[in-house]
C-alpha positions, 0 to 999 in steps of 0.5 A: 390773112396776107396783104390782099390788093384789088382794083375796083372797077368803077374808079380805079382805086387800089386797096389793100387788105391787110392785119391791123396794128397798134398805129392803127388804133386811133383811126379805127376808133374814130371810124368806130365812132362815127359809124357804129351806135355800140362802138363802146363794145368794140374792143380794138386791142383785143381784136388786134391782139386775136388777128381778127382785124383787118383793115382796108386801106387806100394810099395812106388812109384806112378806109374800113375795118372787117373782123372775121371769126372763124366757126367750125365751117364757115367764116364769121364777119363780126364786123364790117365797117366803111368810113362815112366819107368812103361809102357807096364806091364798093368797098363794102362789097370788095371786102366781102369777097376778100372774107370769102377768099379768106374763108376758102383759104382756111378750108371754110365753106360759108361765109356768115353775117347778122345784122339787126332785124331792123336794118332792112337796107343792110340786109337787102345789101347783103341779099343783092351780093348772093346772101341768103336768110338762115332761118332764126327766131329773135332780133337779129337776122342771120345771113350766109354766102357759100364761097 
């Protein structure tokens, strides 16, 4: 994925979406830290080393973090993080529109999450942005978004 930048309406602050890199790391573990209860399982290295991370930024700061894996058809978001001190002031819904722009990019038609069954504010989150339940059995809810 290139550099994506876009304003966000509702105040006028400018991200950008970009690969991340080994600087990075240390502020994407604290986000992952604070922000994630299986923060453990995140392997950053790994994930910089597959291009599969990104990194929303604001002037100098990262703000949030997206993996995105890409399935046969659609574009999978492994993980989408905000930093607690940025949350509610769109940048979750910003980057789910540079996931869309990227999938389209690559050919995809979807774009997929999964979130916990139990997570029903994350899910209605999702809904309120054109997600819609695929049908599943077990704990998780799988959700996908045509781009």
């Amino acid at each position: 994925m290139t550099s994506v930048s876009g304003n966000r309406p509702a105040n006028r602050i400018q991200h950008r979406l970009r690969p991340a890199d080994r600087n990075d790391l240390y502020r994407l573990q604290e986000i992952a830290r604070t922000t994630l209860p299986d923060s453990t399982s995140l392997d950053l290295a790994a994930l910089e080393r597959d291009g599969s991370l990104f990194v929303a930024e604001w002037r100098t700061a990262i703000d949030a973090f997206i993996v995105l894996l890409p399935l046969q058809s659609s574009l999978l978001i492994s993980r989408l993080t905000v930093a607690e001190e940025a949350r509610g002031q769109g940048l979750g819904a910003w980057l789910l529109d540079c996931a869309a722009m990227h999938a389209r990019g690559l050919g995809l038609i979807a774009i997929e999450i999964q979130r916990p069954e139990h997570d029903t504010p994350g899910i209605a989150w999702l809904a309120k942005r054109g997600f819609a339940r695929l049908p599943h059995g077990g704990n998780r809810v799988y959700l996908t978004r045509d781009v």
